[in-house]
C-alpha positions in Angstrom: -90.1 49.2 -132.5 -87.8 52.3 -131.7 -88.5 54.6 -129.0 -89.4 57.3 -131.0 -92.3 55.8 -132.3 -93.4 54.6 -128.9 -93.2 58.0 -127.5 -95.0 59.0 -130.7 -98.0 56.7 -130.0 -98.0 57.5 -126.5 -98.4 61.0 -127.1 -101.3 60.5 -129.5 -102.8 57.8 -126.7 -102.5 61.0 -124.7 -104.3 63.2 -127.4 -107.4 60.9 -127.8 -107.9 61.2 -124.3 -108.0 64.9 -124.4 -110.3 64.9 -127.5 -112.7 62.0 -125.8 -112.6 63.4 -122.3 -114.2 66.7 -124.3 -116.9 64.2 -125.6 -117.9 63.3 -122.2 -121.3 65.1 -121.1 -120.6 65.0 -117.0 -124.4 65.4 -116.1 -124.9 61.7 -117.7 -121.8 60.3 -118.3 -123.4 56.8 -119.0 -126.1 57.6 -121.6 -125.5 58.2 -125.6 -122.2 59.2 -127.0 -120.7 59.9 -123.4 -120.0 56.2 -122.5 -118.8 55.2 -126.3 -116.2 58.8 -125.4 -115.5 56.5 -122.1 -114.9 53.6 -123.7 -112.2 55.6 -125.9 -110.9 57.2 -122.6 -110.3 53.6 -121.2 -108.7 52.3 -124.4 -106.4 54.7 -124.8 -105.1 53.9 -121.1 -104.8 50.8 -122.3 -102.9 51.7 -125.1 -101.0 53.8 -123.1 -99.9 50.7 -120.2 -98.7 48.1 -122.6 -96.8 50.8 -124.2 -94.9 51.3 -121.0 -94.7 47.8 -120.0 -93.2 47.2 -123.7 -90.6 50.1 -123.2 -89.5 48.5 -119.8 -89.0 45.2 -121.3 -86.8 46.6 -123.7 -84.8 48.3 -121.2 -84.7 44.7 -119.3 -83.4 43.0 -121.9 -81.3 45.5 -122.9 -79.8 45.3 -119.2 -79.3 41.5 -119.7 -78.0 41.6 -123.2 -74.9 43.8 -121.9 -74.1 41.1 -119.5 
């Protein structure tokens, strides 16, 4: 995977947390659609982490393969 599409599904990671956190109903946060938005909010963080941790590995063995 290049790092063009990495960035490229980070930034949409970062877009579905903008669209869910809009989702979210803040007086009840844990009944009806609010927690499913939540669950999407929490996913995309996910998303968002192994992305990053795959980048860094790349970088790692990048840093060995030189050697």
């Amino acid at each position: 995977m290049s790092r063009t599409l990495s960035i490229v599904l980070i930034v949409l990671a970062l877009a579905l947390i903008i669209y869910n956190v809009t989702l979210v109903n803040f007086e009840n946060p844990l009944e009806g659609n609010s927690i499913i938005a939540i669950i999407g909010i929490l996913a995309s963080l996910c998303a968002i982490v192994l992305l990053l941790i795959y980048v860094t590995s790349k970088k790692i063995q990048g840093k060995i393969n030189e050697d």
